[in-house]
C-alpha positions as a Python dict, from the first residue, in 0.01 Angstrom:
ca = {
    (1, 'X'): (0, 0, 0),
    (2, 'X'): (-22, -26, -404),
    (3, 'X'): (-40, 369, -402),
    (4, 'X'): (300, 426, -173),
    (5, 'X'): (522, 151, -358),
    (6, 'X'): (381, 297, -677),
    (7, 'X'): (425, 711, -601),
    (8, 'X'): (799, 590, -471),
    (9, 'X'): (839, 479, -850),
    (10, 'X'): (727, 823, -980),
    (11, 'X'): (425, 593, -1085),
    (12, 'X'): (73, 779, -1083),
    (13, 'X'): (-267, 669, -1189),
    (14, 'X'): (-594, 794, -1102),
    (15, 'X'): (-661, 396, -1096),
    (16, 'X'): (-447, 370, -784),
    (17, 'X'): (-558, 284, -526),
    (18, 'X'): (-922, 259, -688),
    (19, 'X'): (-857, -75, -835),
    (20, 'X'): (-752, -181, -456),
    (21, 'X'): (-1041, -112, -311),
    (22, 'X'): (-1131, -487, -294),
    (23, 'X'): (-931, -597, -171),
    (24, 'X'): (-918, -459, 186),
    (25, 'X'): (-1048, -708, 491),
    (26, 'X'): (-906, -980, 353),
    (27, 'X'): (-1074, -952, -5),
    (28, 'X'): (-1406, -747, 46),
    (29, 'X'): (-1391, -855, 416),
    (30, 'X'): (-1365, -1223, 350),
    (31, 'X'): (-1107, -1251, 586),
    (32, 'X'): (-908, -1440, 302),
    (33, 'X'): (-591, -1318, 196),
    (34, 'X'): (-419, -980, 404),
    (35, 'X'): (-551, -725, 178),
    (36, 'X'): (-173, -510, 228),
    (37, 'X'): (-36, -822, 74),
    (38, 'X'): (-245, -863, -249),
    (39, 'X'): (-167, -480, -296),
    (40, 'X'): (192, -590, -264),
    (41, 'X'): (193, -863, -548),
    (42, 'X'): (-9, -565, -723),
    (43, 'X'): (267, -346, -642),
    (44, 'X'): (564, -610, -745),
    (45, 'X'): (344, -673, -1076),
    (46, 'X'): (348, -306, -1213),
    (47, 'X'): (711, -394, -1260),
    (48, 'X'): (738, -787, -1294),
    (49, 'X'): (379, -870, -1482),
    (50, 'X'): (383, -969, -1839),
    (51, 'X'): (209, -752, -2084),
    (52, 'X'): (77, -1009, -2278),
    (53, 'X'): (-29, -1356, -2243),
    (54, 'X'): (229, -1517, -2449),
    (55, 'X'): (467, -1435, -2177),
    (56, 'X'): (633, -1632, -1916),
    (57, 'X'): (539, -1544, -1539),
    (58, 'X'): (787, -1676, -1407),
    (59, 'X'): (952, -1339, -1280),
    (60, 'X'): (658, -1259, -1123),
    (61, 'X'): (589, -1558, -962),
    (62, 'X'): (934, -1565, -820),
    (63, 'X'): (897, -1204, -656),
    (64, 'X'): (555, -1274, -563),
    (65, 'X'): (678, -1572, -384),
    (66, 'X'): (962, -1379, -213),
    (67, 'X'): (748, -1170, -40),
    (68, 'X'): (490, -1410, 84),
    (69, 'X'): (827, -1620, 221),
    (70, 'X'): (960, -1256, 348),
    (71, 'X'): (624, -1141, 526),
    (72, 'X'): (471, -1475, 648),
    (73, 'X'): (815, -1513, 807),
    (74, 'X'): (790, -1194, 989),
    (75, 'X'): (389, -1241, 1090),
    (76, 'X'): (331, -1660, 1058),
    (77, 'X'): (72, -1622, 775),
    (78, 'X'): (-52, -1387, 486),
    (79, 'X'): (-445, -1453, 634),
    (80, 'X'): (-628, -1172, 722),
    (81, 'X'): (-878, -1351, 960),
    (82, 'X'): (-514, -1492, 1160),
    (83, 'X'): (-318, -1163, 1154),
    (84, 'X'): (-633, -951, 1291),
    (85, 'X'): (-772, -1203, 1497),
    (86, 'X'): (-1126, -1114, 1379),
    (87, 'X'): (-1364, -1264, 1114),
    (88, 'X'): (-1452, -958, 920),
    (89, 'X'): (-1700, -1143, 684),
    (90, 'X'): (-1903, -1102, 1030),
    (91, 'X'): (-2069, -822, 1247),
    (92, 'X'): (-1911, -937, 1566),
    (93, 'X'): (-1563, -967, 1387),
    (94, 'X'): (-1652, -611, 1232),
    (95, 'X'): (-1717, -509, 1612),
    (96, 'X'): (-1422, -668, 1775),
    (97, 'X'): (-1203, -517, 1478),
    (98, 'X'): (-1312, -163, 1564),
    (99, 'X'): (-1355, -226, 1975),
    (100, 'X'): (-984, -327, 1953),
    (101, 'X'): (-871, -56, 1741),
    (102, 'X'): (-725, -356, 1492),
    (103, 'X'): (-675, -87, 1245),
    (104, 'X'): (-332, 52, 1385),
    (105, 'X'): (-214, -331, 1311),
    (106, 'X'): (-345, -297, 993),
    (107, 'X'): (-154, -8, 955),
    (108, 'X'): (178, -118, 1019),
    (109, 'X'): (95, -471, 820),
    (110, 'X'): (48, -227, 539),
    (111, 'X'): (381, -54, 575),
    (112, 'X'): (552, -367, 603),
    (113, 'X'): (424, -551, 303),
    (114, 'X'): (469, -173, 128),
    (115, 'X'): (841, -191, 274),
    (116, 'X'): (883, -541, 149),
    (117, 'X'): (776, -498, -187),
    (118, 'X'): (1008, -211, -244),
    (119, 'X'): (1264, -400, -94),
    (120, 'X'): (1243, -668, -361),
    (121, 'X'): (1207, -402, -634),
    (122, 'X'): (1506, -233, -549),
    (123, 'X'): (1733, -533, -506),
    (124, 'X'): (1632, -633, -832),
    (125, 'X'): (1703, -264, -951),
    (126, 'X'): (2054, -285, -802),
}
């Protein structure tokens, strides 16, 4: 998710999508937070974060909070553990996640939180 919002940008970093890496099944399959998502506020943060801690977040909070608002509204929640259905921090949830092929959802929650993200980028851009 970080890697396509970032290439679309012309942005390219052997870093990307290694510093992601955790954050897939919810946060190293804690089932916490939707793993697309956190790439997403990665995503909206190569172009909204501050560069230094003496300045205000408050642009990146707003965009970050735009797309939680724009994706829980489209799937009820930004949790991993709700959107799957399965507990990944488990073997069974592990199991049921590959039995039902929960990947494909995956998938697509990826491309949405991807399409989102650019959405909000380009709006701004406009």
């Amino acid at each position: 998710m970080l890697l396509a919002v970032s290439e679309s940008k012309n942005i390219r970093s052997d870093l990307i999508p290694r510093i992601a890496t955790g954050f897939c099944g919810g946060i190293a399959r804690t089932s916490n937070i939707c793993g697309a998502v956190s790439g997403a506020v990665m995503a909206l943060n190569i172009f909204y974060g501050r560069n230094d801690p003496g300045m205000l977040p408050e642009k990146s909070y707003a965009k970050v909070r735009e797309l939680l608002a724009l994706f829980e509204a489209q799937f009820g929640t930004v949790n991993c553990r709700d959107l799957t259905g399965c507990d990944l921090s488990t073997p069974e949830g592990r199991n049921a996640f590959k039995a039902n092929n929960t990947i494909a959802r995956c998938r697509h929650l990826s491309q949405e939180a991807a399409r989102m993200a650019a959405q909000i980028i380009a709006e701004t851009e406009a």
